[in-house]
C-alpha positions as CSV (number, residue, x, y, z in Angstrom):
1,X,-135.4,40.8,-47.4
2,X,-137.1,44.0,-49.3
3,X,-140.5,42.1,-51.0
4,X,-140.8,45.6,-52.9
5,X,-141.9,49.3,-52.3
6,X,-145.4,49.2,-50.3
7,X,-145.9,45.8,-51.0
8,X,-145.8,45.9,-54.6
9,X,-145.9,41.9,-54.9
10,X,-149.1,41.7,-53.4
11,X,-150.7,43.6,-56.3
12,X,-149.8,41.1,-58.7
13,X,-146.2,42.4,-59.8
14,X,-145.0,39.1,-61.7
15,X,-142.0,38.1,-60.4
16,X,-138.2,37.8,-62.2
17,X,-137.8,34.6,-63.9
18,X,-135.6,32.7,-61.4
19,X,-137.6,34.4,-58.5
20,X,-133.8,34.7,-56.8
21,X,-134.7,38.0,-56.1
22,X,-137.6,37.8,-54.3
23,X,-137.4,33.8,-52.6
24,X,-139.8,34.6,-50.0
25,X,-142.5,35.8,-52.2
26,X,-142.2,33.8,-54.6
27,X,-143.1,31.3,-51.9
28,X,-145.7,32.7,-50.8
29,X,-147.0,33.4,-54.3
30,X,-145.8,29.9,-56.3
31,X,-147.5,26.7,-56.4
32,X,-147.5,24.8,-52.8
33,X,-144.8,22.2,-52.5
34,X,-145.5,18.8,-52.0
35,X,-143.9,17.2,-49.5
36,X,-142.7,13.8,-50.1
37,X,-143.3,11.0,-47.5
38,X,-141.8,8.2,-47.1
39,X,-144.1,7.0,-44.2
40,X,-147.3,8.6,-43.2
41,X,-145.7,11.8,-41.2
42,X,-142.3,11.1,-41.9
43,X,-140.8,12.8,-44.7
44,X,-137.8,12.5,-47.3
45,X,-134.7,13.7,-45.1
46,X,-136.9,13.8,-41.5
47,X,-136.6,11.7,-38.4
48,X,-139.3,10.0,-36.7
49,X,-140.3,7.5,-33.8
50,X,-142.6,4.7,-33.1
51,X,-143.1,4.1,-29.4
52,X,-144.4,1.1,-28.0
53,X,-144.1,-1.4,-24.9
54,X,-142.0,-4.4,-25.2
55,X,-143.4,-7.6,-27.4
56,X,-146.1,-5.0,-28.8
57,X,-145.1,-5.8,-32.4
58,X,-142.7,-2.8,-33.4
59,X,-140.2,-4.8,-34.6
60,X,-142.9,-6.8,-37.0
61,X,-144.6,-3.5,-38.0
62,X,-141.2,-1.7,-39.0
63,X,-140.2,-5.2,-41.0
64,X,-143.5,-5.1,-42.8
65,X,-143.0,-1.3,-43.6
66,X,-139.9,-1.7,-45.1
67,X,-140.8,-4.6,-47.2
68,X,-143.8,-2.3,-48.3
69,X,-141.2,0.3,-49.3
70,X,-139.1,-2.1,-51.0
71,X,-141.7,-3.9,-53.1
72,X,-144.5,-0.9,-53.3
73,X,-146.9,-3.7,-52.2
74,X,-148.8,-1.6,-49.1
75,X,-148.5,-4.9,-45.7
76,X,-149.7,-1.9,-43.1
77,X,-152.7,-0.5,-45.4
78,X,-151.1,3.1,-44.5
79,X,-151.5,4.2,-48.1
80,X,-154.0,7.1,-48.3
81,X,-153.6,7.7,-44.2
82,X,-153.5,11.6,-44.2
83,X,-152.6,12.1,-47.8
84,X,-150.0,9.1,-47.8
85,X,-149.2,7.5,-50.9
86,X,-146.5,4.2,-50.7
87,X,-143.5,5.1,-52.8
88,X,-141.3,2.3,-53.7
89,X,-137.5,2.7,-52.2
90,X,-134.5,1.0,-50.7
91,X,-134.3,0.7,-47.4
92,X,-132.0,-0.8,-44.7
93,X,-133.0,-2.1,-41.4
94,X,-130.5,-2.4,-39.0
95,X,-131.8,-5.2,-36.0
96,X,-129.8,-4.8,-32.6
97,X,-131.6,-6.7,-30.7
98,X,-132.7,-10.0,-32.4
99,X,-129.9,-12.7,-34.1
100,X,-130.1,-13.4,-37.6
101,X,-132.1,-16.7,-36.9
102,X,-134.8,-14.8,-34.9
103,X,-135.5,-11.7,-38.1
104,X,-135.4,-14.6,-41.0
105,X,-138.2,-16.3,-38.7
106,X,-140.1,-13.1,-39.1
107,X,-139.5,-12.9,-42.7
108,X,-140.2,-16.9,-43.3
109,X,-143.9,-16.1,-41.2
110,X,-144.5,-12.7,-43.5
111,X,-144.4,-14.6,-46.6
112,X,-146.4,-17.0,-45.8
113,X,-149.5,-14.6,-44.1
114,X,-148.4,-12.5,-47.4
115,X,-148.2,-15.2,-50.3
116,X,-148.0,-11.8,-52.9
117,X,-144.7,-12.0,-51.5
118,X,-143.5,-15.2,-52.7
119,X,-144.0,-14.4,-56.8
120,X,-140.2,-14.0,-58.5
121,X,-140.7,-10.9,-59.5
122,X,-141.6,-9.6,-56.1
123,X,-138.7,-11.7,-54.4
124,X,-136.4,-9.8,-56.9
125,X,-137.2,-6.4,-55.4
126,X,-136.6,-7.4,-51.9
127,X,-133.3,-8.1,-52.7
128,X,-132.7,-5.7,-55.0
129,X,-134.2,-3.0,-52.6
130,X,-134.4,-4.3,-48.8
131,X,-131.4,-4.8,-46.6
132,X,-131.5,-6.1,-43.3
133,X,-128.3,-6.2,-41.0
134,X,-128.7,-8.4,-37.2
135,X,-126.4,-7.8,-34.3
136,X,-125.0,-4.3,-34.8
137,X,-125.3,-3.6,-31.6
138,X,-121.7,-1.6,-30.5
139,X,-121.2,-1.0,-34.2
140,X,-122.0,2.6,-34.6
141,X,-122.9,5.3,-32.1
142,X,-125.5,8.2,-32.8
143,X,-124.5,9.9,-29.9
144,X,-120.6,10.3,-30.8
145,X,-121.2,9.0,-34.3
146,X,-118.1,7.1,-34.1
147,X,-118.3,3.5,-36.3
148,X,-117.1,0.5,-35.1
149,X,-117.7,-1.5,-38.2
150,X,-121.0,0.5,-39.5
151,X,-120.8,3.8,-41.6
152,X,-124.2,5.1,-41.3
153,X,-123.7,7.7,-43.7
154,X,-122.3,5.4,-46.4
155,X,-124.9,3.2,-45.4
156,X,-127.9,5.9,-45.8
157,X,-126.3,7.2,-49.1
158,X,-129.0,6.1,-51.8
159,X,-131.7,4.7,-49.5
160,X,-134.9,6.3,-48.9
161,X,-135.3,4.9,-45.0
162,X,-133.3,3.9,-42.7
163,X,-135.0,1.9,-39.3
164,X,-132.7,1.7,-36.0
165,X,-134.7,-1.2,-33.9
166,X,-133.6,0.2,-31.5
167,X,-132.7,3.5,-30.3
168,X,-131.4,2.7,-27.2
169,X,-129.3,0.4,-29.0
170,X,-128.2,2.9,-30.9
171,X,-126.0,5.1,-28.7
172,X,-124.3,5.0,-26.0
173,X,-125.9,8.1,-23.6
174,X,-128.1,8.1,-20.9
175,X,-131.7,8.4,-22.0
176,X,-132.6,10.5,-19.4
177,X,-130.0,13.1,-20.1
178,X,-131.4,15.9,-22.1
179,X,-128.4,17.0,-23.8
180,X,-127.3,13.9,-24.4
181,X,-130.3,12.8,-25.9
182,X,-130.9,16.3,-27.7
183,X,-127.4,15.0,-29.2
184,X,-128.3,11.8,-30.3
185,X,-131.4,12.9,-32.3
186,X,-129.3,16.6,-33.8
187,X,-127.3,13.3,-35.7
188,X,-129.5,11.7,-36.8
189,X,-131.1,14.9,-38.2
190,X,-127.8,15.9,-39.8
191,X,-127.4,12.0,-41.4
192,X,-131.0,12.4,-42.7
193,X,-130.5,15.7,-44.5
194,X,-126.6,14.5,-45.5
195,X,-128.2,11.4,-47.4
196,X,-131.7,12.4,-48.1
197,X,-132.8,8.9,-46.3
198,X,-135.2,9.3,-43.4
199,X,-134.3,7.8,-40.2
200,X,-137.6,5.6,-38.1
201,X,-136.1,4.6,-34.6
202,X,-138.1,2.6,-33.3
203,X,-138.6,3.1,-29.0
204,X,-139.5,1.8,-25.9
205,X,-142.6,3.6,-23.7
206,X,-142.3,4.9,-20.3
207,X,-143.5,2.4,-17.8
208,X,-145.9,5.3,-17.0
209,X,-147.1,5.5,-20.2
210,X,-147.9,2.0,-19.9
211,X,-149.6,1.4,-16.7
212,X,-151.6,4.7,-16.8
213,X,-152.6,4.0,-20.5
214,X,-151.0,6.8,-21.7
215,X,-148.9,5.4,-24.9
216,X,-151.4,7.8,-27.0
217,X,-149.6,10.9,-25.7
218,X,-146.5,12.8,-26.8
219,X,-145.1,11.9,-23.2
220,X,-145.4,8.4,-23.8
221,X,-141.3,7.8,-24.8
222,X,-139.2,6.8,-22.4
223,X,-136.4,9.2,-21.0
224,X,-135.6,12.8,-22.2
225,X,-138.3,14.6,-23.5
226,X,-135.8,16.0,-26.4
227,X,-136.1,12.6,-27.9
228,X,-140.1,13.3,-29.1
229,X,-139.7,17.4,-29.0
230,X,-136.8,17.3,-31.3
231,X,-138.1,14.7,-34.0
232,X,-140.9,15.7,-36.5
233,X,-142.9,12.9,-35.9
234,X,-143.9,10.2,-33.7
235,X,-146.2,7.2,-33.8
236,X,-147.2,4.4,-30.9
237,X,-148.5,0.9,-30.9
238,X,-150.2,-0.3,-28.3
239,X,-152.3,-3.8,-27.2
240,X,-155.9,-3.7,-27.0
241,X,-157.1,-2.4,-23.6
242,X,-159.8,-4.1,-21.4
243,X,-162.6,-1.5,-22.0
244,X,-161.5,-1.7,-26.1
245,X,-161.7,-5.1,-26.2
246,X,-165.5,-4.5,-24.2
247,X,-166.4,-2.6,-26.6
248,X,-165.5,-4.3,-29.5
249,X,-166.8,-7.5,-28.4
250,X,-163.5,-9.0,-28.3
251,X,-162.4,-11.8,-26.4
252,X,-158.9,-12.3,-26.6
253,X,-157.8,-8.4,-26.5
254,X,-154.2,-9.5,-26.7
255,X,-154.0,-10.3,-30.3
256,X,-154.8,-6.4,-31.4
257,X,-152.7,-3.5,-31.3
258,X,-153.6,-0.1,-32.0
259,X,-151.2,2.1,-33.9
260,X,-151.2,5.7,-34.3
261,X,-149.5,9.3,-34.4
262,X,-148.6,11.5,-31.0
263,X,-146.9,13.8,-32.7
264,X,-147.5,15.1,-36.4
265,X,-145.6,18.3,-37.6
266,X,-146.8,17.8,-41.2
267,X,-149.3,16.3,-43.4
268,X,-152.9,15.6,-41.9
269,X,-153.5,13.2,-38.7
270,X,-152.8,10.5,-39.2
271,X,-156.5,8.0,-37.8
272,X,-155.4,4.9,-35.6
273,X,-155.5,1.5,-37.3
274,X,-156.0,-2.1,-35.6
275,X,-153.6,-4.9,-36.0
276,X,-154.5,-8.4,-35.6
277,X,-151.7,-10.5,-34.7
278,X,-151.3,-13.8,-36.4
279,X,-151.2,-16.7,-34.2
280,X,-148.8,-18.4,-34.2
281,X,-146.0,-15.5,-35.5
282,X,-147.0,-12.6,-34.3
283,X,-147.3,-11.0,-37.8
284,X,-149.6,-7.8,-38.1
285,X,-152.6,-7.8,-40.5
286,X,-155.2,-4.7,-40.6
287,X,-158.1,-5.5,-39.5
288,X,-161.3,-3.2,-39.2
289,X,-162.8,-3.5,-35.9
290,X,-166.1,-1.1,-35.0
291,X,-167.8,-1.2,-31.4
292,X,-169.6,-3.6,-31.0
293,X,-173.4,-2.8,-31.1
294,X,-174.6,-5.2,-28.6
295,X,-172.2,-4.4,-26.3
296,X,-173.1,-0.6,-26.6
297,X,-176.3,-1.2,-26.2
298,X,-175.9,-3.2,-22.9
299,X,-174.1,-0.9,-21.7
300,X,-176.9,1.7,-22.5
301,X,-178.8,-0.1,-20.3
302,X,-176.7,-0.6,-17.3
303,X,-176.5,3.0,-16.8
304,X,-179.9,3.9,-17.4
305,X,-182.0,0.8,-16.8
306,X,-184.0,-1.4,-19.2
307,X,-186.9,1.4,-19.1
308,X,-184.9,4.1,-20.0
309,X,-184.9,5.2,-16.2
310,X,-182.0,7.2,-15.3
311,X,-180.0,4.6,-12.1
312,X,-178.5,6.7,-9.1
């Protein structure tokens, strides 16, 4: 588009009243946009991933976040990460892979690590706002997006998230077939920006990702890379690792779980937070862990000797 004879709009020129005529400087020139996000990363309309191994705690973590959203009362401490701030919503959470019995388990051990949760008024909003479907498995298909018994669109209409747990549940492609995949996340992209409701699919990591301790890398998704290149943001979760747990002066290492971003196209970056999981239930509470200063210091001294001497 013209912007105006030798650059007339960048000496001030004020611009028409509906700025039609000139969209891309009045861009340039109007106040910034805020961007409204539903999760830290993840914006209103946008599609977005959380990665992690098997039994890691994704399921637990996307329940808590959609009760947060739900109720406005913050389970994950997210608000404030990278500019974040918790915005109540509806949301529905559709569970493929656990019955009925197993997600009201998870619900029955949230409200009680979460007694805020049990106050009527608070109750009220999770059902007014929060709804949770089990076994849909075969009941929709992001790759065709035929339904089977589940409209997603009608579904998204009027909610502000929508969690798939899981993806590979979700369609019925091969996961390491780039188009396919490339496919599979263009619809959910078009049923985000149809409904104005993001989309969270939660993911399982490459077993590379895994054993090379990896799952803080883009790559760490398992199949097509068009899965994490097409998608505007991604997150992992992954279980404290032996030289962590060393330096935190932690004993059992498998009761914390580090989540964080691998892939952030807007908003700041997003800093990893630690999850303690509840024995018992496997609920996730934040927890602040810093290195342990003994253990630092020891290990000052293996590698240069109580005397300061540098050890060959």
């Amino acid at each position: 588009m013209a912007l105006g004879t030798n650059h007339e709009w960048r000496r001030g020129i004020k611009l028409p009243a509906d700025n039609k005529a000139r969209p891309v400087a009045a861009a340039m020139l109007g106040p910034r946009p805020v961007i409204d996000f539903v999760l830290p990363g993840l914006g209103v309309a946008e599609v977005g991933m959380l990665v992690a191994p098997g039994a890691a705690g994704k399921s637990f973590w996307a329940l808590q976040a959609a009760i947060s959203i739900a109720t406005g009362i913050d389970l994950l401490k997210l608000d404030g990460m990278g500019g974040y701030r918790l915005q109540p919503g509806r949301v529905l959470y559709l569970s493929m892979e656990d019955s009925a019995e197993v997600v009201k388990g998870r619900l029955h051990d949230i409200a009680n690590t979460f007694p805020t949760l049990q106050r009527l008024d608070v109750l009220q909003a999770i059902d007014d706002n929060l709804t949770i479907i089990s076994g849909t498995r075969g009941d929709f298909d992001l790759l065709t997006m035929a339904s089977a018994g589940i409209d997603l669109t009608a579904c998204a209409t009027t909610r502000r998230l929508l969690i798939l747990d899981t993806l590979s549940m979700s369609h019925t492609g091969d996961e390491n077939k780039t188009s396919e995949m490339a496919a599979v996340v263009g619809n959910a992209q078009r049923l985000a920006r149809s409904t104005r409701c993001s989309v969270l699919m939660l993911h399982h990591a490459a077993k590379s990702a895994v054993l090379n301790g990896q799952m803080d890398m883009q790559q760490s998704a398992r199949g097509a890379t068009a899965l994490v290149d097409n998608i505007r943001c991604a997150f992992f979760m992954q279980s404290m690792t032996e030289e962590e747990a060393k330096a935190m002066g932690v004993s059992d290492r498998f009761a914390y779980v580090r989540y964080g971003s691998t892939k952030l196209n807007h908003g700041s970056h997003v800093a990893p937070l630690w999850y303690q999981k509840q024995t018992g239930s496997g609920v996730l509470v934040a927890t602040d862990l810093q290195p342990n200063t003994k253990a630092k210091k020891q290990k000052t001294l293996e590698r240069h000797g109580a005397g300061g001497e540098l050890i060959l």
